[in-house]
N, C-alpha and C positions, 0 to 999 in steps of 0.2 A: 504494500500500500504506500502513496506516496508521503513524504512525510507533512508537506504543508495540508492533507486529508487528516495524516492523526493527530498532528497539530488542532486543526479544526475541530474534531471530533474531542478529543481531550478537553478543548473550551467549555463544549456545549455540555460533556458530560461534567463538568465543572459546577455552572451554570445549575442544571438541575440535580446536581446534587446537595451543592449549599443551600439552596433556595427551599428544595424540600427540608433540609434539617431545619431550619429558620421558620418554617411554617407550623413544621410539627412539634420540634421540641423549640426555637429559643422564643419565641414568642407567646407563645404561650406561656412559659416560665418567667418571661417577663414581665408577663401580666401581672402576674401570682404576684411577682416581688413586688411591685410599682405597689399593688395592694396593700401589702405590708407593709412599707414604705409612706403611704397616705395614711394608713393607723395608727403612726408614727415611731415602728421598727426604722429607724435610721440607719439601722447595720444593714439593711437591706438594698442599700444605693449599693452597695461593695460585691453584688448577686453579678455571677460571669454572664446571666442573662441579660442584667440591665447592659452591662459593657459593650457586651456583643450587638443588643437590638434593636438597630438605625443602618439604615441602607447603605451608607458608607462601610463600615463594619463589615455586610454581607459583599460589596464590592470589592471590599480588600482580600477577603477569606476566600472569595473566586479565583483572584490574581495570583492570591498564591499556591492554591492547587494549580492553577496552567501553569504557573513558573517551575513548579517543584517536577512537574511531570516532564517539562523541556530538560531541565537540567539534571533529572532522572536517566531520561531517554539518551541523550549524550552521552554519558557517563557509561552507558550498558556499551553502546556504539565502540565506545574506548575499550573498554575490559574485554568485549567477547572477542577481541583479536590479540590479546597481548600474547595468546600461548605462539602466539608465530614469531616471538622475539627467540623463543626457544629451539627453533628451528630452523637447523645451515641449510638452506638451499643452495648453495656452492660447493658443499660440503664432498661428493663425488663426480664433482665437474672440473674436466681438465679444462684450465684457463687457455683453451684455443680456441681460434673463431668458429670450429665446429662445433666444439662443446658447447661454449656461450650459445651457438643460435641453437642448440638444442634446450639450453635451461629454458631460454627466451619461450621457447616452444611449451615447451611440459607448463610455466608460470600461466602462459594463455588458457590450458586447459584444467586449472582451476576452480574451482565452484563462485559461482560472483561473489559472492558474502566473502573469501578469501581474495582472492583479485582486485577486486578493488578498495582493499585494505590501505590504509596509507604505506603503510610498510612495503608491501608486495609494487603499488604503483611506483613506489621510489627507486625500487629495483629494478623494475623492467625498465625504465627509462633509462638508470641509467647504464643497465648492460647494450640495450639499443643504441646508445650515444657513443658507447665503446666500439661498438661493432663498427660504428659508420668511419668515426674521427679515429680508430687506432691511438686513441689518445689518452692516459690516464686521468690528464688534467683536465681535458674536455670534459670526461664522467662524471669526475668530481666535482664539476663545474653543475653540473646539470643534481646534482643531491643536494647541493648548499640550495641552487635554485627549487629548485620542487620542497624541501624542506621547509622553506624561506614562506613558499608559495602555501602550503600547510598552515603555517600560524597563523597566515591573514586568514587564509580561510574559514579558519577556528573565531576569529578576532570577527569575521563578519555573520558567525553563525549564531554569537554571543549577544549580537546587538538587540533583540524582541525580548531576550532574558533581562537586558540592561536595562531597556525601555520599560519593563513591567516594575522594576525594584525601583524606576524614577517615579511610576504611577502609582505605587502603593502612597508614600508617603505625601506625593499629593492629593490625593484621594480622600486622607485621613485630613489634611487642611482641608479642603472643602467643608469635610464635616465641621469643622471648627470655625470657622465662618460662620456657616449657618448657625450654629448653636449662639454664640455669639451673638450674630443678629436677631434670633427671636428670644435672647435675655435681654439687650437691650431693651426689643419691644413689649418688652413685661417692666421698662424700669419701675413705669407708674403703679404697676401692681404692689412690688416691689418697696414700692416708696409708703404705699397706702397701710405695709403693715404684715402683705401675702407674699412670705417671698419661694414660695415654691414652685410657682412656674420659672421666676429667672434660674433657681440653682436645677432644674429638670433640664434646662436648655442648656446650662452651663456643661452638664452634666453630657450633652452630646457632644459641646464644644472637645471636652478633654478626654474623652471615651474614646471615641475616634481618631484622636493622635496615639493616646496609648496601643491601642491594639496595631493602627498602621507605622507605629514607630517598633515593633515587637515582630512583625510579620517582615521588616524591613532587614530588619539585624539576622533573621531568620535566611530570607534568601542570599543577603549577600555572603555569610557562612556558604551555603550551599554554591551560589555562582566562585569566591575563589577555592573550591575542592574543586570545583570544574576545570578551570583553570590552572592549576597546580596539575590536574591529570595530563591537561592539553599541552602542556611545558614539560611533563616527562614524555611526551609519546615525542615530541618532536626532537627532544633529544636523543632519546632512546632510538628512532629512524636513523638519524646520523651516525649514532655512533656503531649502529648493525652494519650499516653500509660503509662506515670506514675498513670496521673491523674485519665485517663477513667479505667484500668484494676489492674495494678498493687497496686497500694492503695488497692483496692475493694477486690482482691484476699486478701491481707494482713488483711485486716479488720475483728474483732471478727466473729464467725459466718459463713466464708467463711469455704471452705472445712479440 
């Protein structure tokens, strides 16, 4: 499937999955408290239902199940290939240009999930690069470049995760706004002697940053383990292809 589908699809099941918990269990539980709270349980504003139940809240907690799933998904992407670090593919290949177009050959017939591995693409290009230019430097030319080409790629596949952890925490200000603005519009109540509608409103004003300032610190944890992953595969690629090909191309006896 492709992935901007399970992207998509991961949103929606996002979407109706918060939305059901928030209909069934937090709202309702907020109700409850808010009651307790007007009988004058005051420990009752402190209920993870009140926190949680204002539409903000329910937008942030969407955001971060789709981020948690991209930077999930990623992360699998990474690990279900790394057993191929483990594995010389040069390992019974005589470095001569027969041999090479024979690896060349057998890497082609690969299963795609392995083939188009970072690892494996770095290598066919650059024994293809060798074959053409007889050149070690030209090879290695072409794995710093393909390597190089890897980070950005990672760097531009990162940008929807980066954009969702800039949307939380604005998300959470909006709530705080609004709350905000319908305390002020209670100030006359407020003033009259009732101040419960302003501290109810206030009460979204600072809800909504808490939870979106909490679910922030949350994905960014998660986006740099991403990252940290993404910075050892790209080393790890280099230092396969120093080690497993290029040394070996270099070495006495090679072509």
């Amino acid at each position: 499937m492709n992935q901007t589908i399970r992207g998509a699809l991961a949103l929606i099941a996002s979407i109706v999955s918060v939305h059901t918990i928030y209909e069934v269990l937090i709202r309702p539980g907020a109700a409850i408290a808010q009651q307790a709270v007007d009988a004058g349980n005051t420990e009752a504003l402190r209920s993870t239902f009140i926190i949680l139940k204002d539409f903000e809240q329910e937008a942030c907690l969407i955001l971060m199940l789709w981020a948690t799933y991209l930077v999930v998904e990623k992360i699998l992407e990474i690990t279900k290939t790394n057993f191929l670090f483990d594995v010389d593919f040069c390992k019974d290949t005589e470095m001569t240009t027969a041999g090479i177009t024979d690896l060349v050959g057998e890497l082609e017939k690969l299963k795609p999930s392995v083939k188009l591995s970072p690892l494996v693409r770095v290598l066919r290009a650059s024994l293809r690069r060798f074959l053409v230019s007889n050149d070690v430097h030209s090879a290695s030319e072409v794995v710093e470049s393909e390597v190089a080409a890897l980070v950005a790629k990672n760097e531009a596949g990162n940008s929807m995760i980066r954009y969702l952890i800039w949307a939380v925490p604005s998300i959470g200000f909006i709530g705080t706004v609004r709350g905000i603005g319908e305390a002020l519009a209670k100030a006359d109540e407020a003033l009259a002697g009732n101040i419960s509608g302003m501290t109810s409103s206030l009460g979204v004003a600072f809800n909504s940053t808490l939870v979106a300032l909490f679910i922030s610190i949350f994905l960014m944890f998660l986006l740099h383990q991403l990252q940290r992953l993404q910075d050892d595969l790209a080393v790890s690629v280099n230092a396969y292809l120093q080690e497993k090909v290029l040394d070996r191309l270099s070495a006495p006896g090679a072509i």
